[in-house]
N, CA, C and O of each residue as an XYZ file, in Angstrom:
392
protein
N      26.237    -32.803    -39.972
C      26.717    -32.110    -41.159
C      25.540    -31.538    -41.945
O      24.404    -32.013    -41.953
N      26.020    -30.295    -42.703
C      24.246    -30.159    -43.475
C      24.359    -30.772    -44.776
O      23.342    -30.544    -45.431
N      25.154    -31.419    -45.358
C      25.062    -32.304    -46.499
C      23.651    -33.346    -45.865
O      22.510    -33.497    -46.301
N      24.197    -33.793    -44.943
C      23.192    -35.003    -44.450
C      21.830    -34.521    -44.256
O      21.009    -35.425    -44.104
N      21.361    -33.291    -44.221
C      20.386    -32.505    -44.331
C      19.335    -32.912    -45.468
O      18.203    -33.388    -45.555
N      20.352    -32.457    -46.276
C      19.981    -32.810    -47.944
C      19.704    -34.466    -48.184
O      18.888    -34.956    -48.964
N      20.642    -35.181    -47.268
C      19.938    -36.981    -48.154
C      18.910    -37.036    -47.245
O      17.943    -37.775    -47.428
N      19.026    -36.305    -46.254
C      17.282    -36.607    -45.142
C      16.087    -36.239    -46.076
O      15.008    -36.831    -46.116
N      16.492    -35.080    -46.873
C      15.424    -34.438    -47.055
C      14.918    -35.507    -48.545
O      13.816    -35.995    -48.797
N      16.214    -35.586    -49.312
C      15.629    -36.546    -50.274
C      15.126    -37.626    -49.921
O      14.270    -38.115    -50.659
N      15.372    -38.070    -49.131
C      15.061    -39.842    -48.593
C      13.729    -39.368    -48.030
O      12.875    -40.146    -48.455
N      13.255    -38.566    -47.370
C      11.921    -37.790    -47.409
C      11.178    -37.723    -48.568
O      10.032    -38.172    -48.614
N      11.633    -37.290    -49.353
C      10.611    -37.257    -50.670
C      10.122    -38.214    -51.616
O       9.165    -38.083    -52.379
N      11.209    -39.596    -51.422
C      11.419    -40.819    -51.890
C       9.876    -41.646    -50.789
O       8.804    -42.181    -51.075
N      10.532    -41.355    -49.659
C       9.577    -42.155    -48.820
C       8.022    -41.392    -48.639
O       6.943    -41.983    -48.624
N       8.189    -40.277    -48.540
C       6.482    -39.889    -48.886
C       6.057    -40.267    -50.255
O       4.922    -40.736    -50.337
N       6.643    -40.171    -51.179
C       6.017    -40.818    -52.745
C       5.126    -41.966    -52.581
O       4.193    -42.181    -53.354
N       5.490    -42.907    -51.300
C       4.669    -44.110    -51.067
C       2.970    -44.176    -50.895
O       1.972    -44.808    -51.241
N       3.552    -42.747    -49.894
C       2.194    -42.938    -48.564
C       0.943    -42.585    -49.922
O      -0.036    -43.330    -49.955
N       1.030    -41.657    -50.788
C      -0.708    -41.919    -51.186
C      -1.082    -43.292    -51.909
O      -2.201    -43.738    -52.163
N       0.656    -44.036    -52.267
C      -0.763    -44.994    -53.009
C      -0.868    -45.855    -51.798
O      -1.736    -46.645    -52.170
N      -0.573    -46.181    -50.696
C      -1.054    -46.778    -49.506
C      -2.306    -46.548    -49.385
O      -3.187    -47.239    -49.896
N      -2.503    -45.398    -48.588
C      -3.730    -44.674    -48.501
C      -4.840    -45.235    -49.732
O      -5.614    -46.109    -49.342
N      -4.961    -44.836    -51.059
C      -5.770    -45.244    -51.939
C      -5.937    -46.659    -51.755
O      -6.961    -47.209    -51.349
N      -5.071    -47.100    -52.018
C      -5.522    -49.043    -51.293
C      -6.160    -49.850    -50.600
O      -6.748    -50.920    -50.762
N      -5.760    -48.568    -49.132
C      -6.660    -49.046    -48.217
C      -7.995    -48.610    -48.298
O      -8.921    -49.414    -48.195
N      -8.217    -47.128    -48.513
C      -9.700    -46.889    -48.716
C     -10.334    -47.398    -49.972
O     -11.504    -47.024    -50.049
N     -10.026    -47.973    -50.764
C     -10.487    -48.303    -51.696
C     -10.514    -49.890    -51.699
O     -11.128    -50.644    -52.454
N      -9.628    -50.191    -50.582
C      -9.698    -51.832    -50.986
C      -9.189    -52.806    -52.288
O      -9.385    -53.982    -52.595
N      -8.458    -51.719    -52.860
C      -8.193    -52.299    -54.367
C      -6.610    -52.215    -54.759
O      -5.992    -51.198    -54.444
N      -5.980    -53.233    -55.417
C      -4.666    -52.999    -55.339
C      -4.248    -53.729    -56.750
O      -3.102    -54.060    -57.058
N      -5.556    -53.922    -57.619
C      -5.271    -54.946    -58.886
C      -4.492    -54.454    -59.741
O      -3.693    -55.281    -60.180
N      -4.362    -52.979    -60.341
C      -3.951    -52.418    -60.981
C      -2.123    -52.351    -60.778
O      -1.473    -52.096    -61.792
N      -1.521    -52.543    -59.712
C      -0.086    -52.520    -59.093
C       0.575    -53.796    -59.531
O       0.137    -54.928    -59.736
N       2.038    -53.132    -59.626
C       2.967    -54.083    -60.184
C       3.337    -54.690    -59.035
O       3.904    -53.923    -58.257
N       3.202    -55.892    -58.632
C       4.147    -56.310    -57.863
C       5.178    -56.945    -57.973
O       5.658    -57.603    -57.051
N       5.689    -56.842    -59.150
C       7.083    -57.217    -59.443
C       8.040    -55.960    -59.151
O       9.207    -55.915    -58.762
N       7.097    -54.938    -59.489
C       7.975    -53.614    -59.637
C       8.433    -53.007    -57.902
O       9.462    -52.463    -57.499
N       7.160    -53.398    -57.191
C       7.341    -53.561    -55.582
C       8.584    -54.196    -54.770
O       9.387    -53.708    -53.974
N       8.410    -55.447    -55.288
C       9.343    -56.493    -54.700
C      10.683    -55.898    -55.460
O      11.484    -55.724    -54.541
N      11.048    -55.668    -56.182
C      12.567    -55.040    -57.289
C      12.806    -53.549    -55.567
O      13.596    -53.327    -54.650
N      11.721    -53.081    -56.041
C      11.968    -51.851    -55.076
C      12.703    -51.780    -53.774
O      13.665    -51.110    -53.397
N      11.703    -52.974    -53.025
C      11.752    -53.410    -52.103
C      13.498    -54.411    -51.889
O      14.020    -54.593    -50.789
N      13.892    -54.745    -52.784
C      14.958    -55.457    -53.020
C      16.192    -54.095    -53.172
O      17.255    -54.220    -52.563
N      15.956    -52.944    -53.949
C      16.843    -52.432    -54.131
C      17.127    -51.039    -52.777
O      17.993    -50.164    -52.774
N      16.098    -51.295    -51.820
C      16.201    -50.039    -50.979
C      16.896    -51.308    -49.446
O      17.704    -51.032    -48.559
N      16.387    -52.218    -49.626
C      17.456    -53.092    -48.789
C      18.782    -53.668    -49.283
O      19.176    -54.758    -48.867
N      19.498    -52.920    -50.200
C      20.591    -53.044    -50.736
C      21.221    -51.293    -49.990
O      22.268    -50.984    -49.421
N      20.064    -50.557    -50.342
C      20.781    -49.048    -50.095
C      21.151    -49.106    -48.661
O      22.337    -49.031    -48.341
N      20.143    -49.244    -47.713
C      20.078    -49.797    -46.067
C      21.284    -50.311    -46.006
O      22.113    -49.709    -45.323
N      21.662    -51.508    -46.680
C      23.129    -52.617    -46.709
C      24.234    -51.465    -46.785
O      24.872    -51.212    -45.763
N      24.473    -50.774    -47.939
C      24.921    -49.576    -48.394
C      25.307    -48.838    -47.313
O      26.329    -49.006    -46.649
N      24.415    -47.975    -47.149
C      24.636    -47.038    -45.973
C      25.669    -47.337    -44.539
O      26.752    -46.866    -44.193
N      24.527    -48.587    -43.792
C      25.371    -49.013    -43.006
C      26.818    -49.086    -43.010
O      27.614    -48.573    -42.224
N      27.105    -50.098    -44.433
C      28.856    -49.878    -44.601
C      29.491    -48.873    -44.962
O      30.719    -48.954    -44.961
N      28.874    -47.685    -45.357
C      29.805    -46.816    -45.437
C      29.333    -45.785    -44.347
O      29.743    -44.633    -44.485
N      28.470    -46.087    -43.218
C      28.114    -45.281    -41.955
C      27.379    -43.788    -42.644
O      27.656    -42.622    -42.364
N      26.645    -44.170    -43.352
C      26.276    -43.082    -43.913
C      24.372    -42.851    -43.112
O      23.265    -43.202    -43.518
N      24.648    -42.413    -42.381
C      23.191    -42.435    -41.692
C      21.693    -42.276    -42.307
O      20.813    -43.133    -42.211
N      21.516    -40.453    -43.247
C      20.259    -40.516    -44.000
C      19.978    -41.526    -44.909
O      18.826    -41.929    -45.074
N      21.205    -42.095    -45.687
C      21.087    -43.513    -46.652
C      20.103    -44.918    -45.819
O      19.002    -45.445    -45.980
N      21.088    -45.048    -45.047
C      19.967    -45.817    -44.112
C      18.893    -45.861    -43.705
O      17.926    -46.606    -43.865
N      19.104    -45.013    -43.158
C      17.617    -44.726    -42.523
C      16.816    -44.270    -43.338
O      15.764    -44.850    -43.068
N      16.649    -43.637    -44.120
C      15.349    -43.273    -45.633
C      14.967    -44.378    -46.116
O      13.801    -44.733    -46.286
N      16.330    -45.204    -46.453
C      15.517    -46.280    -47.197
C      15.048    -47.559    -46.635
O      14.497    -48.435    -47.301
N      15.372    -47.638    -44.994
C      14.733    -48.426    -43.747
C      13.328    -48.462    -44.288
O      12.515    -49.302    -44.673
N      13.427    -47.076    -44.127
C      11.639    -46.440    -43.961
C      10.829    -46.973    -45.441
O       9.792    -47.586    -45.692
N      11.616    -46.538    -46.000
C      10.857    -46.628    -47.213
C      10.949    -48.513    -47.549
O      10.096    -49.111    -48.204
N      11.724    -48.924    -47.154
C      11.387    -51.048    -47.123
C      10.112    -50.538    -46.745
O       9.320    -49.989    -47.511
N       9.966    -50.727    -45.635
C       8.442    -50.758    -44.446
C       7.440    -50.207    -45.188
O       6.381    -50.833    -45.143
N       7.462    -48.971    -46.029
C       6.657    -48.431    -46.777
C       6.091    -49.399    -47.915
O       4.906    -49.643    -48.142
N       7.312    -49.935    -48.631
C       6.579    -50.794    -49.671
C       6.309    -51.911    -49.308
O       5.616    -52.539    -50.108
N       6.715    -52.657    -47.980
C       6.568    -53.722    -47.884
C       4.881    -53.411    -47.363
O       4.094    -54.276    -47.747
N       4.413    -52.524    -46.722
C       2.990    -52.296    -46.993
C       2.038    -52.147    -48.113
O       0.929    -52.645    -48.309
N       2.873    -51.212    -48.890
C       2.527    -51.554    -50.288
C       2.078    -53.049    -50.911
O       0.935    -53.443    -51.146
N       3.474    -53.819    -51.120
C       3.331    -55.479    -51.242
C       2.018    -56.303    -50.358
O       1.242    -57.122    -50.849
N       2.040    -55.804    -48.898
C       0.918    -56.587    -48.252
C      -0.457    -55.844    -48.642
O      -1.408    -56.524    -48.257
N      -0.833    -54.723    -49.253
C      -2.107    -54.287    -49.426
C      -2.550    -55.008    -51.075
O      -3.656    -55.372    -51.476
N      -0.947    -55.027    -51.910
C      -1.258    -55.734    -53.492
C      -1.528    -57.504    -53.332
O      -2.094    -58.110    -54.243
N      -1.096    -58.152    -52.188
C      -1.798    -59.805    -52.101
C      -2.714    -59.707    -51.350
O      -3.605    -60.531    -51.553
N      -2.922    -58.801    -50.283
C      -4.421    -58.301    -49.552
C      -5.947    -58.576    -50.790
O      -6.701    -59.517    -51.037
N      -5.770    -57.066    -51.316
C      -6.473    -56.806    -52.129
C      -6.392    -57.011    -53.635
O      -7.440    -56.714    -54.209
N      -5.487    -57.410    -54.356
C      -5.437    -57.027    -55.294
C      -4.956    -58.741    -56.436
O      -5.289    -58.915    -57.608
N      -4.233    -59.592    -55.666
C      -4.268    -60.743    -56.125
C      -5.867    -61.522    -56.832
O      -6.290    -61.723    -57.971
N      -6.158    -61.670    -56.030
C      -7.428    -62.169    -56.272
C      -8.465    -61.460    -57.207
O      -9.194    -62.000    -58.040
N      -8.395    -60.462    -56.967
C      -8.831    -59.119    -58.530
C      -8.124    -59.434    -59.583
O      -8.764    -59.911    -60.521
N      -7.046    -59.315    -59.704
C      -6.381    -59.165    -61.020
C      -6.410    -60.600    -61.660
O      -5.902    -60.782    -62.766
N      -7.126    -61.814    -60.820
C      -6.605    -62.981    -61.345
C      -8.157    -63.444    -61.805
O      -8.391    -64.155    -62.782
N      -9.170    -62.886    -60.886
C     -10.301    -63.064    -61.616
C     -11.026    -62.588    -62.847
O     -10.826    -61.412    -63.152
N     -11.832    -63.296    -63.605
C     -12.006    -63.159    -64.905
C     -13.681    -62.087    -64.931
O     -14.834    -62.212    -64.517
N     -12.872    -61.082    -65.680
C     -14.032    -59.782    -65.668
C     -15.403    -60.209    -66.328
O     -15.334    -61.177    -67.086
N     -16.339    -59.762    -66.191
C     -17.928    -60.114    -66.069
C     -17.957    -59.780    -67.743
O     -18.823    -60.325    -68.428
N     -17.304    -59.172    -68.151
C     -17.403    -58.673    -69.531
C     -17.416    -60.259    -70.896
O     -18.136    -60.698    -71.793
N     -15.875    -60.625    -70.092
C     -15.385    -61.911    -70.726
C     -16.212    -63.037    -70.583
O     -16.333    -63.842    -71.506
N     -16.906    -63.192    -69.299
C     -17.646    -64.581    -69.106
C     -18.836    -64.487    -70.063
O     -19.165    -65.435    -70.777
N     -19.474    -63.301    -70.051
C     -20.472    -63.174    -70.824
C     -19.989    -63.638    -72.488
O     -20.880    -64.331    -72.979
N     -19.054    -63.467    -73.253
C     -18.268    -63.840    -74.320
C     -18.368    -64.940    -74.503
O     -18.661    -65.252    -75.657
N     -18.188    -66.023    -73.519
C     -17.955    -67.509    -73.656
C     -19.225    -68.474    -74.358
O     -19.076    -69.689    -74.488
């Protein structure tokens, strides 16, 4: 159908939104600055859409937001990769303070 055209193409634009901050993460090694609450919510609400889709056989629904789990769930593994241990350590600024 070409409706389904159109949720491909959005579920496209949803799921590329990911790929640069991937990219920056990895080359940079840094992920302190990221919500990972806001990840995991994400990640929670695009495996609801997936759930979604399936039951109503709606194919681009599915499958966009398949993609896009996998996307953030890379996301999520580059923010406890890199970025846990940053955000939890205490900046050079503060120790000097003490």
């Amino acid at each position: 159908m070409m409706v389904d055209w159109l949720g491909y193409f959005a579920g496209s634009l949803v799921v590329l939104s990911l790929i640069p901050q991937i990219v920056k993460s990895w080359k940079t090694k840094s992920a302190g600055d990221l919500s990972l609450p806001r990840y995991v919510m994400y990640m929670i609400g695009v495996a609801l859409w997936v759930t979604y889709g399936f039951l109503v056989d709606n194919g681009p629904i599915a499958y966009m937001n398949g993609v896009a789990f996998v996307l953030a769930l890379c996301v999520v593994y580059l923010k406890i990769k890199y970025g846990l241990s940053a955000s939890r350590s205490v900046p050079p600024n503060r120790e000097e303070r003490r």
